[in-house]
VMD Tcl script that draws the C-alpha trace (Angstrom):
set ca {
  {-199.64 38.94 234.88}
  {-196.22 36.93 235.20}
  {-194.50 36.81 238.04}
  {-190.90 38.35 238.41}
  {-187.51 37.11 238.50}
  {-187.38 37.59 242.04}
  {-190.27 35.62 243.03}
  {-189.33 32.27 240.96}
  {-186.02 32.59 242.44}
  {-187.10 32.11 245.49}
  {-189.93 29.64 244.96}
  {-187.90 27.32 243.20}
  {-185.20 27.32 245.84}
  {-188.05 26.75 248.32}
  {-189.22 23.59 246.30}
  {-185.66 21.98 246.23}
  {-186.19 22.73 250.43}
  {-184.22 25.84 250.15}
  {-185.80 28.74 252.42}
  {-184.29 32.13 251.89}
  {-185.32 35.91 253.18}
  {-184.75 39.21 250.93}
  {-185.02 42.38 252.55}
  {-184.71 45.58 250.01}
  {-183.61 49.13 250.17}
  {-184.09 50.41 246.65}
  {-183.36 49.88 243.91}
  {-181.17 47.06 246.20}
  {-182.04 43.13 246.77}
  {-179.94 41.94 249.24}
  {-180.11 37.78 250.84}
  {-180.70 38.08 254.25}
  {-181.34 34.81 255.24}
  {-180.81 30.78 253.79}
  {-182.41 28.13 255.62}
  {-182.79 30.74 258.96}
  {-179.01 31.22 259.16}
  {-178.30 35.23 259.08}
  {-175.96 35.53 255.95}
  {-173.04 38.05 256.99}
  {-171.29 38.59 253.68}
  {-171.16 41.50 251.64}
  {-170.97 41.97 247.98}
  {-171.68 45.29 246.08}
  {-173.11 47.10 248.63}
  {-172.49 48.70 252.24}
  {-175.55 46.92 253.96}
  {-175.50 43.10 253.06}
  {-175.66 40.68 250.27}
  {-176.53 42.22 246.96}
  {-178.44 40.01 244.22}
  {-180.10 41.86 242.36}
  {-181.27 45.03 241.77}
  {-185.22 46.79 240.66}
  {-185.13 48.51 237.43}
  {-185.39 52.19 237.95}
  {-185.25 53.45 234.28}
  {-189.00 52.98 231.47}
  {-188.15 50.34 229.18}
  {-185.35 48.52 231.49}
  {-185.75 44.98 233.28}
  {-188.23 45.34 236.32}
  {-185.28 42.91 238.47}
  {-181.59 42.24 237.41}
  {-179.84 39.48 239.05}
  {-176.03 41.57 239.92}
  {-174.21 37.52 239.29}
  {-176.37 34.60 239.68}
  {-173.34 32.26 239.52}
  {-171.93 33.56 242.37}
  {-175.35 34.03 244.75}
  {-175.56 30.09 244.06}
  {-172.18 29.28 245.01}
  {-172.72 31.38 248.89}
  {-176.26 29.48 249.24}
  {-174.23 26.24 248.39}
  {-172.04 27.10 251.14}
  {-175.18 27.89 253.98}
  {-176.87 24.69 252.80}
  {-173.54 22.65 253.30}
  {-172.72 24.48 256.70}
  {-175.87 23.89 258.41}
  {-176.13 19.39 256.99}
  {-172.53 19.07 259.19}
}
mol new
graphics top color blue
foreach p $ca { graphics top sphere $p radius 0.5 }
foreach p [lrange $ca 0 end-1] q [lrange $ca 1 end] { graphics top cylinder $p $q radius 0.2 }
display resetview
């Protein structure tokens, strides 16, 4: 059995010393946390964070990241924040 999406995501950012928390209402993935800093933005959604979303559909991905690109660019900016 492969893992998902989800779970590399956040393995990977925990090898490069990355530590983030997910919390989900579903079908929702939302960042919670980077590095133990509360993350307070909003994007597509009411309740936090959005990055991706569960598959709720046979036959459609099991997790779909909502914009990678732009869930990089607000870790970026908690990694950054908390090195000054």
């Amino acid at each position: 059995m492969s893992r998902s999406k989800i779970t590399r995501f956040v393995e990977r950012l925990d090898k490069i010393g990355i530590k983030v928390t997910l919390m989900g209402n579903f079908p929702w993935i939302y960042l919670s946390t980077i590095n133990g800093k509360p993350v307070t933005e909003k994007r597509d959604a009411n309740h936090g964070y959005n990055i991706a979303f569960e598959g709720t559909k046979p036959g459609h991905p099991a997790y779909k990241f909502t914009d990678i690109h732009k869930t990089f660019v607000l870790i970026r900016k908690y990694v950054t924040t908390n090195q000054e």
